[in-house]
N, C-alpha and C positions, 0 to 999 in steps of 0.2 A: 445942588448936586444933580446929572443930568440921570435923567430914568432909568432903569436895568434895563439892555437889548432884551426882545423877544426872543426866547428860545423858541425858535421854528419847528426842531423837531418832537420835542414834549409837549408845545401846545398842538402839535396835529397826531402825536399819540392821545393826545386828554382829547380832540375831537374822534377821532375813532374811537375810543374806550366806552366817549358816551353812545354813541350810535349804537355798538354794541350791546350798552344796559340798555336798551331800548327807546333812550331819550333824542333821537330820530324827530325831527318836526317837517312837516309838508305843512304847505299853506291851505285856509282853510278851503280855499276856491279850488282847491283839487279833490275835494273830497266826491262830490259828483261823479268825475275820471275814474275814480278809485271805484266806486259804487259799481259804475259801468262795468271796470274790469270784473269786479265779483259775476254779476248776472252771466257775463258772457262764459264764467266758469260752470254756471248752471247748464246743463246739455239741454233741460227744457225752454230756455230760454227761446222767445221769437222776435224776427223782426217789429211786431207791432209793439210789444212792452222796451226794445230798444230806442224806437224811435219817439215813443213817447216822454222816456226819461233825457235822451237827447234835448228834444227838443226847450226842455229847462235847463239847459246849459249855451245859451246864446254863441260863444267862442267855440266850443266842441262841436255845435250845429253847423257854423261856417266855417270850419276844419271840414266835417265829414263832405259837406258840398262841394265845397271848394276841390277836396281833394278827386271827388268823383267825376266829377267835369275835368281834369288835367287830362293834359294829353293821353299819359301812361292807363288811362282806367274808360275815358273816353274814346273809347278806337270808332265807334259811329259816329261821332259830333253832335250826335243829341243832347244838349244841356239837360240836365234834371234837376228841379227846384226845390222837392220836398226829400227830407229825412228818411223816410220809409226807403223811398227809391235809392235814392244815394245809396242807405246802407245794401240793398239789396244788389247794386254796381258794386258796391267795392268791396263788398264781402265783411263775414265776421272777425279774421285777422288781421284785416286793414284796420279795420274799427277797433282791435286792440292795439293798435300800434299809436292811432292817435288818440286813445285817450290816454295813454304812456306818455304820448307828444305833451298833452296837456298838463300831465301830474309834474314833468321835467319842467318846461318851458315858464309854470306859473313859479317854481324856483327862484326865477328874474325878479320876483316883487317882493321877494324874501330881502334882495340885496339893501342893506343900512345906509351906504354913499353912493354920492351922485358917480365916483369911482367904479366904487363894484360892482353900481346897476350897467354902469357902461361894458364892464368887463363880461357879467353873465350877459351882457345882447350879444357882445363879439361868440363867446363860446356858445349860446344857441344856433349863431347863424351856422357856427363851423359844426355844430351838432345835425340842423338838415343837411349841409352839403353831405355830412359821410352817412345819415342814413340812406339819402336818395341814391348815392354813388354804391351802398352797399345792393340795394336793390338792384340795379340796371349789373352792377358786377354778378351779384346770385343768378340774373337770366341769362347774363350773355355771356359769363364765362367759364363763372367756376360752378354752374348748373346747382345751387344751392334752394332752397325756396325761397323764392323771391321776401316774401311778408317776416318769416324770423329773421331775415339779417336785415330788411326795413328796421323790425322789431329790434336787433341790438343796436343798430345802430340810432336810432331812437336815444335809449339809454345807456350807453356804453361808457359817457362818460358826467353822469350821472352825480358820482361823488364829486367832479369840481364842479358841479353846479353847486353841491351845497355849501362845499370848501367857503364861497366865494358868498354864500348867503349869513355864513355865519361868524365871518370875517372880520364883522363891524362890532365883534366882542371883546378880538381881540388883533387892538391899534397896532398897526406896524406889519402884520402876518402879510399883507399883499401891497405893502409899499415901497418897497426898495427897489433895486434896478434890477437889469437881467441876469438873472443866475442868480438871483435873493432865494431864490426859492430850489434848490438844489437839492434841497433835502427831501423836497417830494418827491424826486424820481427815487428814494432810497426803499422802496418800500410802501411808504404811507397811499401813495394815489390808487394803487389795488385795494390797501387795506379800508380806506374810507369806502373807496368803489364797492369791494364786495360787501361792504357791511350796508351800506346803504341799498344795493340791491337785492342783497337777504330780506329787509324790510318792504321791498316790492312785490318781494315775490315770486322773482321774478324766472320762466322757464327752463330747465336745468340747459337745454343745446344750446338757448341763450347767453347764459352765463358761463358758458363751456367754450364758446367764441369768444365773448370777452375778456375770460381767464388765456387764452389765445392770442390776443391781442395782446395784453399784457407782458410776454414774453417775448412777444414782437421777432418769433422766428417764421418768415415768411416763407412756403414750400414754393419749389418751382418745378415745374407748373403749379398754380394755386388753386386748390379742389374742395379745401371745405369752409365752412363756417368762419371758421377762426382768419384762413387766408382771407376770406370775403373782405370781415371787416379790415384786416391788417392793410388791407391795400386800400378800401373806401380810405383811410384816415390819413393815408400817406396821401392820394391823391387831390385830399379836400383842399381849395385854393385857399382856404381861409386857417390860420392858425390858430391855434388853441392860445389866450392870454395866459394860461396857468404855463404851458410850452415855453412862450417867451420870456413868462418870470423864472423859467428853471433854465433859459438860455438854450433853450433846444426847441427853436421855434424854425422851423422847415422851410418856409416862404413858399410861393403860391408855386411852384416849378417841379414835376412828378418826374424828377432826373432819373434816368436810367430803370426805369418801372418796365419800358416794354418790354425786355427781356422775360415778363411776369408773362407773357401772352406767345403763342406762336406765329401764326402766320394773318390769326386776326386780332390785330396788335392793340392794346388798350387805349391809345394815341385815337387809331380807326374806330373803336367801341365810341368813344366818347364822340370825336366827333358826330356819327352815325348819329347819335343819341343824345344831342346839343337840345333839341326840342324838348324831350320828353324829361330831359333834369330840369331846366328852368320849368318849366309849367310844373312838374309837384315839387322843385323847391318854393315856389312862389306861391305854390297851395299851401305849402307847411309852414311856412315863416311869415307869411303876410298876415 
């Protein structure tokens, strides 16, 4: 007798339900990331107890460097080697943004199959391209601050990281063809997304853009938060695996976007700014 199909939609109601009860798991190696975030909630907090707690987290210390030598942070071309300095280049926002980078991205080693690990690499990489693209969009167009829409787009899509982590419970939820997954754009991908970003914590302008995002009503001209990211994720070249299993995967072509820009078209932003995305995408995902 061959097995009952997965119901798709109740088993991603029973994964939100438990997020909800609090039963939410992050891997243990993010707890560090986590830690950081706390401190930086402390207002006494200083660069020397930042950088000392860094410096125990070998991956977050080659994040913070890495990212402070990129183009976007290095405007002198002075390399800096030590953790103090770094954070002191790229400020205490940036420093929240990547150890958010960290608690998301370490998500990838939650993945059960050689499958899903492959699937969370695709959706981190298309995770930097829309944060970096949110950021270069916050300064150059839609005059947003730069570090919270880094910051959502960071975690914006956050719950199919975990989707995809805890997958391997239940067979069959991410193996079918394109448009197997249909039922996640019904609802569930915000519900998982805000529940799992309730357990982050995460800043209300934050989650106010990605509640934003989720409606996916683009203003024109685009002027806040929520357009930021709505357009970083349309113009990310890289598709979201979750996308293409709901059969609404984009392809790498940002068709008809410039109409989003006036007369310094997003087409011109991007070019302009070819340097300064690969050097901190290549600081964030390396």
């Amino acid at each position: 007798m061959p097995p009952t199909p997965l119901n798709v939609p109740e088993t991603l109601a029973r994964i939100v339900a438990g997020v909800n009860a609090g039963e939410v798991i992050f891997p243990s190696t993010a707890e560090m990331a986590l830690k950081i975030q706390r401190m930086l909630d402390d207002p006494d907090c200083s660069i020397d107890q930042l950088a000392h707690l860094i410096q125990a987290d070998p991956l977050l210390a080659s994040r913070v460097v890495a990212v402070a030598n990129s183009v976007v942070y290095n405007r002198s071309g002075q390399a800096v080697s030590n953790i103090k300095n770094a954070v002191a280049r790229i400020g205490f926002k940036t420093l929240r943004v990547l150890a958010a980078s960290i608690v998301v991205r370490q998500m990838e080693s939650m993945a059960e199959t050689p499958e899903h690990a492959r699937m969370a690499r695709k959706l981190w990489e298309r995770t930097t391209h829309v944060a970096v693209l949110s950021h270069l969009i916050a300064r150059r167009l839609t005059r947003q601050d730069p570090d919270t829409a880094f910051f959502a787009g960071i975690v914006h899509d956050v719950g199919g990281l975990y989707l995809i982590a805890r997958a391997g419970r239940y067979p069959g939820l991410l193996e079918g063809g394109a448009g197997s997954l249909g039922a996640w754009f019904e609802g569930a991908a915000a519900e998982l997304g805000r529940a799992v970003l309730n357990r982050l914590n995460i800043p209300p302008n934050a989650m106010q853009a990605i509640e934003d995002m989720w409606r996916g009503e683009l203003a024109i001209p685009p002027t806040s938060l929520g357009d930021t990211l709505l357009l970083a994720t349309r113009l990310a070249p890289v598709d979201s695996p979750l996308d293409v299993l709901a059969g609404e995967g984009r392809g790498s072509a940002p068709a008809s976007l410039d109409m989003a820009a006036d007369a310094d078209t997003l087409s011109g932003i991007l070019d302009e700014s070819k340097e300064e995305v690969t050097s901190l995408i290549g600081a964030l995902y390396g």
